[in-house]
C-alpha positions as CSV (number, residue, x, y, z in Angstrom):
1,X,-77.9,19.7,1.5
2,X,-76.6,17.9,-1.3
3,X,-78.8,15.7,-3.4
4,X,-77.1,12.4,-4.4
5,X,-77.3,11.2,-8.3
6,X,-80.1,8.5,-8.4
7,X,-80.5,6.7,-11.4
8,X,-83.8,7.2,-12.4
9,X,-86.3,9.8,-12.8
10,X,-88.1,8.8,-9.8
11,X,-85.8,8.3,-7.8
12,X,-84.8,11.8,-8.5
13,X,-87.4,13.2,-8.0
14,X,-87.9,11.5,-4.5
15,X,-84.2,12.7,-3.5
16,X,-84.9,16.0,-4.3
17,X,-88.3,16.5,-2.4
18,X,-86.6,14.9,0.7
19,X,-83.3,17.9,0.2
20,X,-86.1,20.6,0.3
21,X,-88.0,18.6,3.0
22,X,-84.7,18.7,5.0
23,X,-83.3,22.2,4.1
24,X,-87.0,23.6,5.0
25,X,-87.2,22.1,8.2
26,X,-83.9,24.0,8.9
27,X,-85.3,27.1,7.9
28,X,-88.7,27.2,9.3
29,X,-86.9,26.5,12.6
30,X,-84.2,29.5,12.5
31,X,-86.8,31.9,11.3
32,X,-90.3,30.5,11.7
33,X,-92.6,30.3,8.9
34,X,-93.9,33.7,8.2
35,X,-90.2,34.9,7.7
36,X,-89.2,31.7,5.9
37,X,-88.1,32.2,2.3
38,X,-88.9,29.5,-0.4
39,X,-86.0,31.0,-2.2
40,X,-83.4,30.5,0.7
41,X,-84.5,26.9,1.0
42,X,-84.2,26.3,-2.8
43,X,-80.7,27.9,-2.7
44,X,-79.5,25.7,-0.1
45,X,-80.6,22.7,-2.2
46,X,-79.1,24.0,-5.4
47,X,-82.4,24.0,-7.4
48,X,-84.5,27.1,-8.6
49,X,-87.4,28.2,-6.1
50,X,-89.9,27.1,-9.6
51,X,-88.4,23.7,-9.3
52,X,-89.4,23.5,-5.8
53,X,-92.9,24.6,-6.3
54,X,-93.2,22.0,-8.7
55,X,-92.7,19.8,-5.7
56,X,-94.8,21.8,-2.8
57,X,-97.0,24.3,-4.6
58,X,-97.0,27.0,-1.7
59,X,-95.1,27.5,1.9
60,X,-97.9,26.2,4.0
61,X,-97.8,22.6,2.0
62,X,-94.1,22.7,2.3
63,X,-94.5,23.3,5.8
64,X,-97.3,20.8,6.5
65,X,-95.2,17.8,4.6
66,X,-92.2,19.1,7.4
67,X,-94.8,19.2,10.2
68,X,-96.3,16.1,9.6
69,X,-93.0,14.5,8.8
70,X,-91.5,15.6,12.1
71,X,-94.4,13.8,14.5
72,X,-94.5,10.7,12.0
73,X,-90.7,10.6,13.0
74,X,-91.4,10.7,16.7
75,X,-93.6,8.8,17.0
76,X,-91.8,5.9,15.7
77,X,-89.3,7.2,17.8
78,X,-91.2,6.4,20.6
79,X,-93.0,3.1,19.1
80,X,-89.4,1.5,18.9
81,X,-88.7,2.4,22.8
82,X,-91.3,1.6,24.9
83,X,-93.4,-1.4,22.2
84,X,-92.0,-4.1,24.4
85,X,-91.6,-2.6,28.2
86,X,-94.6,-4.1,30.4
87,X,-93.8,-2.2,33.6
88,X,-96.1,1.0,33.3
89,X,-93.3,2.9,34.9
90,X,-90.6,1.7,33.4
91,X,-92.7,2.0,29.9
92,X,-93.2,5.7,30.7
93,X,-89.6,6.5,31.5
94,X,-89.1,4.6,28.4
95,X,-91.5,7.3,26.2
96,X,-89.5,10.1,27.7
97,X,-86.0,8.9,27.0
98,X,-87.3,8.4,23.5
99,X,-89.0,12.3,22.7
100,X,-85.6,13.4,24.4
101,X,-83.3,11.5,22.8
102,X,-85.0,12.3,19.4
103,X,-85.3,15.9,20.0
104,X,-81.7,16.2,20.9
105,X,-80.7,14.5,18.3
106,X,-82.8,16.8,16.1
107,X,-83.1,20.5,17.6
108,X,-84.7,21.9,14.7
109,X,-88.0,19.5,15.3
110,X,-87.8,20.8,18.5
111,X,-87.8,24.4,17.6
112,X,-90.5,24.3,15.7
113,X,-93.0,23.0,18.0
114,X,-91.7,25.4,20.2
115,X,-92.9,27.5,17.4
116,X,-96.0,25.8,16.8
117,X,-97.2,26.3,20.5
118,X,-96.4,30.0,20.4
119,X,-97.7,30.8,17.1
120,X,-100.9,29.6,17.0
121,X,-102.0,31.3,13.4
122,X,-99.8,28.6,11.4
123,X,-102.4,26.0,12.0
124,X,-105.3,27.9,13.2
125,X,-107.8,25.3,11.1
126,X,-106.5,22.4,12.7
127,X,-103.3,22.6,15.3
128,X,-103.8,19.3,16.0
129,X,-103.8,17.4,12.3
130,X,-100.3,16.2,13.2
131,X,-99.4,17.0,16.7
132,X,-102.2,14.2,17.3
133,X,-100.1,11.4,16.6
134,X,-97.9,12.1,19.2
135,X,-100.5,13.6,22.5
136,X,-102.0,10.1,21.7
137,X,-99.3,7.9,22.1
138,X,-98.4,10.0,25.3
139,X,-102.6,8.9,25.8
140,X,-101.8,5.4,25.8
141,X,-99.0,5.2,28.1
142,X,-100.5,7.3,31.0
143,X,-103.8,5.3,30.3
144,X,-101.9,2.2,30.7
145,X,-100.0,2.9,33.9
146,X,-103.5,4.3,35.0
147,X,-105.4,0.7,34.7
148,X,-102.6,-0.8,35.8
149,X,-103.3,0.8,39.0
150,X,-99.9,2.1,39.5
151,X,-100.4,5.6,38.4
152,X,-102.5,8.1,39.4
153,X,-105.2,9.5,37.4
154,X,-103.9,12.4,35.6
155,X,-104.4,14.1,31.9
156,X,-102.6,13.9,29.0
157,X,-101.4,17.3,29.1
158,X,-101.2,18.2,32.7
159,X,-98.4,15.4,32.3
160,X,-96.8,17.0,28.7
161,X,-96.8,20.8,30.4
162,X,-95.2,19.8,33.8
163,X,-92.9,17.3,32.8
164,X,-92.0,16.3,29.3
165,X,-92.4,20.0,28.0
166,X,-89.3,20.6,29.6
167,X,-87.6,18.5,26.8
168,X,-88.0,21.5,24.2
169,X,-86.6,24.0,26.5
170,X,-83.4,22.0,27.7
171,X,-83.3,21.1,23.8
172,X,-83.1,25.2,22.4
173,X,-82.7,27.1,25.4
174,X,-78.6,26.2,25.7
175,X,-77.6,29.7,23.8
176,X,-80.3,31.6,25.3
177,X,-79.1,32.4,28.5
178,X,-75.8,33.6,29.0
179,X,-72.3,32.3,28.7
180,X,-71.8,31.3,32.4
181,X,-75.3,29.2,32.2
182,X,-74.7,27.6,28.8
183,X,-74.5,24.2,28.6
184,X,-74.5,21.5,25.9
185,X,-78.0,19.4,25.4
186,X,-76.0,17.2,23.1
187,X,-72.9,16.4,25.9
188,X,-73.6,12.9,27.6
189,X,-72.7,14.8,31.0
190,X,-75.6,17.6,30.7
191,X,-78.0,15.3,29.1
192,X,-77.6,12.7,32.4
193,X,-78.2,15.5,34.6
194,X,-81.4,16.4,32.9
195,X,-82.6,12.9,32.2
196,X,-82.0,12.3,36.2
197,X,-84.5,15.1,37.1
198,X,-86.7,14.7,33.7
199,X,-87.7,10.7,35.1
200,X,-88.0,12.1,39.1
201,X,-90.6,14.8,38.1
202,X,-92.2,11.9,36.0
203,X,-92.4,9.4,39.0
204,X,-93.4,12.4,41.3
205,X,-96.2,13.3,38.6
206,X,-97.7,9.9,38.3
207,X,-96.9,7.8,41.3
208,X,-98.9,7.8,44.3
């Protein structure tokens, strides 16, 4: 990534951080973060890896800052989509269009929580200090549809592992399986498909 010429030190300073920010989120998601080099993601900036310690003094604050950065970004993602909907299903189709829309358009946030679930040593202290943020807005739109009385009563993440967890997989799994399965999560014709069966399971799930 290369970093624009702001005119102060600042502002320097701030487009840097945000180049490493970006550059590490690509590389903790092609190699996960006990492979990750500081050095390759200094490299791709153009900066020294002492100059990027300066900003994140070890790999697991540089990869906390992209974690938390990552969920920050969906959930306003999903704030902006469904803020205004009042129909509880319509809101909840709404939430789903927005975490696949935003994963599409940003597969490496998708690989690494695909990471994140598999791997659960990276945050073994606290795997849910910014993963939070988004199981609660998911909270609040089940909850709502619930006293509504127009969904069912169901959890939180009976909901995320048979329906929206589907998302990550249709987001990574493209290359994964064989030339005459491949398809592209980024192609308006694959993505309708998906979206199609993505909001049935979702009514199926939650209506009665």
């Amino acid at each position: 990534m290369t970093i624009p010429i702001p005119s102060t030190r600042k502002e320097r300073a701030d487009a840097t951080r945000e180049a490493i920010l970006h550059e590490a989120e690509r590389v903790f998601a092609a190699t996960g973060f006990r492979a990750a080099r500081l050095e390759d993601m200094a490299d791709a900036v153009g900066i020294r890896r002492p100059s990027l310690l300066h900003h994140f003094s070890t790999k697991k604050m540089l990869y906390d800052a992209v974690e938390q950065r990552i969920f920050e970004a969906m959930h306003m993602a999903c704030e902006a989509r469904t803020a205004d909907v009042e129909d509880p299903t319509a809101k909840l189709l709404a939430h789903l269009d927005a975490w696949l829309d935003f994963f599409v358009g940003r597969p490496t946030a998708a690989r690494i929580l695909q990471r994140l679930v598999a791997d659960t040593a990276v945050q073994q202290g606290n795997p849910m200090e910014f993963s939070s943020v988004a199981l609660e807005d998911m909270d609040r739109t089940l909850a709502y549809g619930i006293a509504q009385g127009v969904f069912v009563p169901l959890s939180t993440m009976t909901f995320i592992n048979g329906v929206a967890g589907g998302i990550l997989f249709f987001v990574c799994n493209s290359r994964q399986v064989g030339e005459q399965r491949r398809y592209e999560p980024s192609d308006p014709a694959d993505q309708a498909v998906f979206r199609t069966l993505l909001h049935k399971l979702a009514r199926a799930a939650v209506l009665p």
